[in-house]
C-alpha positions in Angstrom: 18.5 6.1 -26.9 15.6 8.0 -24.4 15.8 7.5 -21.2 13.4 5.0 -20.4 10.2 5.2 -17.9 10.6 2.8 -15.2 7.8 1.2 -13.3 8.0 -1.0 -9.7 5.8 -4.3 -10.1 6.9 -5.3 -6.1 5.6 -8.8 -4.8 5.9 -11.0 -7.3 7.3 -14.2 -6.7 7.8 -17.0 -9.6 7.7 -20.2 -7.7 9.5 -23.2 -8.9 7.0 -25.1 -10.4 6.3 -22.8 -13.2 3.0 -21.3 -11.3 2.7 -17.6 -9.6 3.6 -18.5 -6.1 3.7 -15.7 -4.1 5.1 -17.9 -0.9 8.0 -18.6 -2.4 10.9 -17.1 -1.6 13.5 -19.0 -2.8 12.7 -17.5 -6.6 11.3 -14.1 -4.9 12.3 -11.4 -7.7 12.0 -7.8 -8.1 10.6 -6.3 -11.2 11.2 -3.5 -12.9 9.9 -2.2 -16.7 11.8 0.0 -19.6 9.7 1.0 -21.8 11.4 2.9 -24.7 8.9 5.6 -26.7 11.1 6.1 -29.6 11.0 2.0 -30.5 8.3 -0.7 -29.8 10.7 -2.2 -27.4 10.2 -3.3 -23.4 12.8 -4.6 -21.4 11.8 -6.2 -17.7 14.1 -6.3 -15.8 14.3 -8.9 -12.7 16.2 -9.5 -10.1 16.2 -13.3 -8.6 18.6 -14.4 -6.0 21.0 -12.3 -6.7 21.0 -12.4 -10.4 20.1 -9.8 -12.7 17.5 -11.3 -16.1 17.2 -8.8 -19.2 13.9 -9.9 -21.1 13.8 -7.8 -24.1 10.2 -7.6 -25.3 9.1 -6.6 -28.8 6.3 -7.6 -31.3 9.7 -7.8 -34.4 10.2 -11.2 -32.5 6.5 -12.6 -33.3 6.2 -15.0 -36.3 2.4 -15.5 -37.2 1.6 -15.2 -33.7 -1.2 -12.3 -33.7 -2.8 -13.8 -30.1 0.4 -13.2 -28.3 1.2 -9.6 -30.3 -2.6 -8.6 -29.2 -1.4 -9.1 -25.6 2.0 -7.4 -26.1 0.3 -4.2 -27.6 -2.0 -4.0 -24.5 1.2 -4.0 -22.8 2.7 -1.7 -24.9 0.0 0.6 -24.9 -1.0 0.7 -21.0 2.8 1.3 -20.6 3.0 4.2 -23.4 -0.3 5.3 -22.1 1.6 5.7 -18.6 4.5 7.3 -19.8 2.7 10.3 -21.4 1.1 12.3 -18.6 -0.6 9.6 -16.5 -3.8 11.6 -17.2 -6.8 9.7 -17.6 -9.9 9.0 -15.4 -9.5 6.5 -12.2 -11.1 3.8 -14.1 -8.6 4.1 -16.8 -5.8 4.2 -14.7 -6.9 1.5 -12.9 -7.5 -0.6 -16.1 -3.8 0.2 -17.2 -2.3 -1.1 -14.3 -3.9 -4.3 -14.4 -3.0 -4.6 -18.2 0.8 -4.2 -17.0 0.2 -6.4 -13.7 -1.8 -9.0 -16.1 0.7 -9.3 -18.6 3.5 -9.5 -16.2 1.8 -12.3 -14.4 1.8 -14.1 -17.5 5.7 -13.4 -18.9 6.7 -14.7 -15.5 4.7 -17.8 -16.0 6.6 -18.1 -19.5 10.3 -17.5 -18.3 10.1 -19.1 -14.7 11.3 -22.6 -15.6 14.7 -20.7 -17.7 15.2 -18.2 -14.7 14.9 -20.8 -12.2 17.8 -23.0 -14.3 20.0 -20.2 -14.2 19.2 -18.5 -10.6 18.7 -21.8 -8.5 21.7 -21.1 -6.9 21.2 -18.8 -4.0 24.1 -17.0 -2.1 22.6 -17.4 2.0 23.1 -13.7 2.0 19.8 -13.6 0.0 17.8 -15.7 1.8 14.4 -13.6 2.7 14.4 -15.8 5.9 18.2 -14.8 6.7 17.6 -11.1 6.2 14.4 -10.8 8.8 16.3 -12.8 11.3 19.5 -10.2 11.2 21.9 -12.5 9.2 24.7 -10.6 7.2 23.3 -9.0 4.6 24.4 -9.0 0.6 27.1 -6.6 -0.4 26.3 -3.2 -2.0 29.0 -4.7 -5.0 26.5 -7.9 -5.2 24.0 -5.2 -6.2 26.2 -2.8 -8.4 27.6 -5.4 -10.5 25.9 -8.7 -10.5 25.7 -11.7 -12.9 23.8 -10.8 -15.6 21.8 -13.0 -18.6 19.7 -11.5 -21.3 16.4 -13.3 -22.2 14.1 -12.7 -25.1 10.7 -13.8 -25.7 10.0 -15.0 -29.0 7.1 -16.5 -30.1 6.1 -19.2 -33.5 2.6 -19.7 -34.3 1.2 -18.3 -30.9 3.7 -20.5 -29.0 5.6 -18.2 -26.9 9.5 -19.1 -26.8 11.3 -18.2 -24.0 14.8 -18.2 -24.7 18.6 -16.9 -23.6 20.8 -14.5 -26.1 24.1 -13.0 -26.0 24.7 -10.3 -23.7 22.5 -7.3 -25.1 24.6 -4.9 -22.6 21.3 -3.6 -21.9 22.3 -1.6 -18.6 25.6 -1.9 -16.3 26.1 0.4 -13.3 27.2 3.6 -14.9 30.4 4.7 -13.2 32.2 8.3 -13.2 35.9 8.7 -13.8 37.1 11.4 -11.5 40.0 13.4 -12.5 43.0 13.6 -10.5 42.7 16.7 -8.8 39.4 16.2 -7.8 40.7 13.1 -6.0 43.2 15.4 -4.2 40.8 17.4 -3.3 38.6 14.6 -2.1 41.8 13.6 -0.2 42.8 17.1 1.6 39.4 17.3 2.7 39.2 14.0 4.6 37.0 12.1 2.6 37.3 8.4 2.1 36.9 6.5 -0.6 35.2 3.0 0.1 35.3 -0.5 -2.2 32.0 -1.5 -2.7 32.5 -5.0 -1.4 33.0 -3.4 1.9 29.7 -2.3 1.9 26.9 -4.4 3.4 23.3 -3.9 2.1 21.0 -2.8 5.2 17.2 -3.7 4.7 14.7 -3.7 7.4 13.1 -7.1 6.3 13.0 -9.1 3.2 10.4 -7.3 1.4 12.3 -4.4 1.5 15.4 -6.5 0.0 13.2 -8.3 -2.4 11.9 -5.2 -3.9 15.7 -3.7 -4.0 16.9 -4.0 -8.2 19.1 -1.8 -8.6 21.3 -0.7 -5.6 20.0 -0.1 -1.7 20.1 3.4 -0.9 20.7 2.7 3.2 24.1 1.1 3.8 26.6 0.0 6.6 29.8 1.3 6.1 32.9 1.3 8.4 33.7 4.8 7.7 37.0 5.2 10.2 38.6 1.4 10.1 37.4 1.2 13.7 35.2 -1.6 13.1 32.3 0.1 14.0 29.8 0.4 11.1 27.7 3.7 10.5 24.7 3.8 8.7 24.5 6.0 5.2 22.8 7.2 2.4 24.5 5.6 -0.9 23.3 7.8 -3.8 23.9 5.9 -6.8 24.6 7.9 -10.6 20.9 8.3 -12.0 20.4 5.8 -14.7 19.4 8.7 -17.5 21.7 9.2 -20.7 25.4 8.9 -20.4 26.0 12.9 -20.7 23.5 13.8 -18.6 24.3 11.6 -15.3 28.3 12.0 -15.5 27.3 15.8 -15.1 24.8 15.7 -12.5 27.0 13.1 -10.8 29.9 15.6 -10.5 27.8 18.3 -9.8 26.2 16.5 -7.4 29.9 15.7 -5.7 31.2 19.4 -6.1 28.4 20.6 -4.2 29.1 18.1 -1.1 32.5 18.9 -1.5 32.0 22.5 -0.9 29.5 21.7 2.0 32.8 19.4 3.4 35.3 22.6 2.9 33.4 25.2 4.6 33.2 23.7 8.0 29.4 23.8 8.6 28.3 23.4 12.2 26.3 20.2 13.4 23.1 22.4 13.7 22.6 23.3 9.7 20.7 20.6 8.4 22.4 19.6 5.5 23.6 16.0 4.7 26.9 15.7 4.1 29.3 13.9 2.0 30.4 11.0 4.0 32.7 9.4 1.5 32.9 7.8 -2.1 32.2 4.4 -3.4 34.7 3.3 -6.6 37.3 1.0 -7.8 40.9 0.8 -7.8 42.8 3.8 -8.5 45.0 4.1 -11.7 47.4 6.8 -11.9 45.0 8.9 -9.0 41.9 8.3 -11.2 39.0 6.5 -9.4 35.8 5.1 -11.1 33.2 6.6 -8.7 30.2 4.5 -8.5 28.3 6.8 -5.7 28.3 9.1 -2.7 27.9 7.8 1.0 26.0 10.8 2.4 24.5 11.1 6.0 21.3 8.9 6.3 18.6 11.2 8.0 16.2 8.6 9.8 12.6 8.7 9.5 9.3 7.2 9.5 7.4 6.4 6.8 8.6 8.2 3.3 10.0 11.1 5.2 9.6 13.4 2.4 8.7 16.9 3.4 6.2 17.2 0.4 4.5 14.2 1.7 4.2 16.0 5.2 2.3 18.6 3.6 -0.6 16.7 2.1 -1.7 15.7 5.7 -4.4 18.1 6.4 -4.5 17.8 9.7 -0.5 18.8 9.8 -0.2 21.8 12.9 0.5 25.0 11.9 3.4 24.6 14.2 5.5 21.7 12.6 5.1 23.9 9.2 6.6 26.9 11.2 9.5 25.2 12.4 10.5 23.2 9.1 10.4 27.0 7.4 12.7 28.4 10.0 14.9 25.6 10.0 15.0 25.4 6.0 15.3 29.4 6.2 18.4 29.2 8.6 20.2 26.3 6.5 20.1 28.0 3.1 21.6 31.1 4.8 24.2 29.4 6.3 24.8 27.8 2.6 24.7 31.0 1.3 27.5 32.6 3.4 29.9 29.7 2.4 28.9 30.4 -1.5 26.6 27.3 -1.7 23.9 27.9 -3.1 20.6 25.0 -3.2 20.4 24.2 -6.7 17.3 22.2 -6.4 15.1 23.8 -4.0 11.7 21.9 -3.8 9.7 20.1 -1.2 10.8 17.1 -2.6 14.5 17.5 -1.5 14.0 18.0 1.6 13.0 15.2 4.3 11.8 15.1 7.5 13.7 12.7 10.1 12.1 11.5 13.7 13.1 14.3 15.1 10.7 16.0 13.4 14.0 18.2 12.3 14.0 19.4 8.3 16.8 18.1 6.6 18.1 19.2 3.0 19.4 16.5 1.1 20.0 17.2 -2.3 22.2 20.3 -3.1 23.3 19.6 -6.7 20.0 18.9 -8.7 19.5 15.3 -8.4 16.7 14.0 -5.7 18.9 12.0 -3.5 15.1 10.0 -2.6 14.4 8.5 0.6 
């Protein structure tokens, strides 16, 4: 199956009674849509207190029902139209997105009463108002492997029919069995490896948490079993084809691993592997699930190719991010790394106004 196109819908909020509320935080949820080229198929994806909700989508499941097809294939089409290129004038892209934002609007209205049967129950670690006022936040596993229901929308005589189906196994959190000498070598070079129910989410506020479907990327960790927690980058496997992440994944990991081996000093600005999020061990074989890397603070997106479109950037901060880049891939270079991925994009920017790579092996580790 293609790897499908994902779009963020952030903000919307299904309240209890059925309506668009967008004050409600108790049934806050994060939205996310896979549209699949090959097949007429959408599956949203939301995440409600905690939960995870699979609504496939797909005109095969309307029986004389051509109002409610006519709305999916506007859908279907903005989301296709999306997918291709994203060319198209401002009007039209304008128009597209509130096709998808209209008929989202509307799907939540169908399924809110189902998801809020089967999400009312909300762990206090998901509490919007818990999160802004510093409360413990939810675990990276709550995130990596949560409760799961598959919904479909159906639809009889342009009555839409919102209803629950088996598990469609739609997505799980693709892990990465690591061989046993690459756990060794993990191991002799003093890098952990960390459950993932040890793992505390760390969101700034709510929105940011509310917005979050998949896995946070900044984390608190307890990296030495002093008690004291650090704050790190978890870099998740990329949800693309099953071949295609398990080699990017290690790739991704051999890289670090080399960065951990050659002893760089503090001052080559390079993120480095800070430890390994998996399961249990069996026989020295560990399902990996991520990479704890160094989080490089910033403001704003941080992203060096988003420093660059300010026009009114000194010549000077330009200057010094090329020297520092310049010095870092030479020092990489002498330990026999080389920076598979070079692009603006992989390299962020933190408060210090210092230029930090952070993706060596291929994959954008993001922000």
């Amino acid at each position: 199956m293609a790897f499908p196109l994902t779009r963020t819908i952030p903000n919307i909020h299904p309240g209890r009674t059925g309506h668009m509320n967008e004050n409600d935080g108790k049934l806050a949820s994060a939205l996310i849509t896979h549209y699949y080229p090959a097949t007429d198929k959408i599956v949203q994806v939301i995440r409600c207190n905690g939960k995870i909700f699979d609504i496939e989508l797909s005109a095969s499941y309307f029986f004389r029902s051509p109002s409610i097809e006519s709305r999916f294939r506007v859908f279907y089409d903005a989301m296709r139209a999306n997918s291709e290129d994203g060319s198209g004038s401002s009007e039209d892209q304008r128009t597209r997105a509130d096709d998808r934002r209209e008929y989202i609007y509307w799907l939540m209205w169908q399924f809110t009463p189902l998801i809020y049967e089967l999400a009312q129950d909300n762990l206090p670690c998901f509490e919007p108002e818990n999160i802004d006022a510093g409360e413990p936040q939810p675990l990276l596993s709550q995130y990596l492997f949560p409760e799961r229901h598959s919904l479909r929308l159906e639809a009889w005589d342009d009555e839409p029919i919102p209803i629950k189906v088996a598990d469609t196994q739609f997505y799980r959190t693709p892990l990465r069995t690591l061989s046993e000498s690459l756990v060794q070598e993990l191991h002799d070079s003093s890098v952990g490896f960390f459950d993932p129910s040890s793992i505390e989410a760390y969101f700034a506020n709510s929105k940011e948490a509310l917005n979050c479907i998949y896995a946070p990327s900044r984390v608190l960790v307890d990296l030495d079993g002093s008690g004291q927690r650090s704050v790190c980058f978890f870099k998740g496997i990329a949800h693309a084809d099953a071949k295609d992440r398990s080699a990017s994944f290690l790739s991704s990991l051999r890289a670090h691993l080399r960065i951990c081996q050659s002893k760089l000093g503090p001052e080559t600005y390079v993120v480095r592997l800070l430890g390994v999020v998996g399961g249990a061990a069996v026989d020295m074989r560990i399902q990996a699930a991520g990479l704890l890397l160094t989080y490089v603070d910033h403001t704003g997106s941080g992203l060096l190719e988003d420093r660059l479109r300010d026009r009114l950037l000194p010549k000077t901060f330009k200057l010094r991010w090329a020297n520092q880049l310049r010095d870092t891939v030479s020092e990489l270079h002498e330990a026999g790394i080389i920076w598979g991925d070079a692009r603006p994009s992989n390299v962020m920017i933190d408060k210090h106004d210092d230029a930090w790579i952070v993706d060596v092996g291929g994959d954008c580790a993001g922000s």
